[in-house]
N, C-alpha and C positions, 0 to 999 in steps of 0.2 A: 186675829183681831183681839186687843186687849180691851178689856172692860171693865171701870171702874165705878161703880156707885158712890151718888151724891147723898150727903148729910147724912140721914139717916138709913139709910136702907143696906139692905145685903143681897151679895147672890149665893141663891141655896140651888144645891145638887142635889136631885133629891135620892134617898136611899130606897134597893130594890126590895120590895118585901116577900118574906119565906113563900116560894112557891108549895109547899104542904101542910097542912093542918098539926096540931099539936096529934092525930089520933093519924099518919100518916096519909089521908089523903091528899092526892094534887087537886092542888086548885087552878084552874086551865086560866089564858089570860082573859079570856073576855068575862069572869068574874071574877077579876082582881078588881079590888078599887087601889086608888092614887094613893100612895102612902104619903100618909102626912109627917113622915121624918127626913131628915137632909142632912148635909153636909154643907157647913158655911165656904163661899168660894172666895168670896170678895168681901169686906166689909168696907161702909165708907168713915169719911172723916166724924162723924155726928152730928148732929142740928146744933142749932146755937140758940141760946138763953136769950132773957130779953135784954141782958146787956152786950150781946156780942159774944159770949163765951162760950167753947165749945163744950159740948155736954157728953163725955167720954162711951164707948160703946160699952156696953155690955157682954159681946159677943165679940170672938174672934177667928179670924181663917183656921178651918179644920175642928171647930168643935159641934158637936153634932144636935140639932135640935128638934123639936116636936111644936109644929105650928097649924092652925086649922085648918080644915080640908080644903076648906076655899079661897086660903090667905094666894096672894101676891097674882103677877105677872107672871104666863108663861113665855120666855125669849128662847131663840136659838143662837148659840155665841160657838165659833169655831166647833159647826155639826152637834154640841151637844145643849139638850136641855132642859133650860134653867129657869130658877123662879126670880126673882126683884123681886121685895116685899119689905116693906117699914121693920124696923127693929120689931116696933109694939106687935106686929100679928103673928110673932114667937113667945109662945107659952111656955121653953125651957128652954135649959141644958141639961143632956142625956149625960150621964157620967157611968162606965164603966166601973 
């Protein structure tokens, strides 16, 4: 099944975080929390201005971002998943 987001939103992948501590401990899964970074999967066209214009994305497929623990929609799209979330409830881009 394909999946495309309207206007403004994206679907995020979200990315898995370091199972050990910076001082070598595992952290087992039932205290992990939900990583609030991802992978953009889909991006949509953009909202539109008051005159009709489309208001270009910020964000593009595959770059990787930092958005609130709470932000979006959990979906499942072909087994895996996903978040739907507004451009606005991404607070970055990660840049290597």
């Amino acid at each position: 099944m394909a999946f495309t987001p309207l206007h403004d939103r994206v679907l995020v992948e979200r990315v898995e975080s370091e199972e050990k501590t910076a001082g070598g401990l595992i952290i087992p899964d039932s205290a992990k929390e939900k990583p609030a970074e991802g992978r953009i999967v889909a991006v949509g066209a953009g909202a539109r201005d008051e005159d009709g214009e489309r208001i270009p994305m910020d964000v593009n497929v595959d770059d990787v971002v930092l958005f609130g623990k709470w932000s979006g929609t959990e979906i499942t799209v072909d087994g895996k998943e996903l978040l739907i979330m507004k451009e606005s409830d991404i607070m970055g881009i990660i840049t290597a």
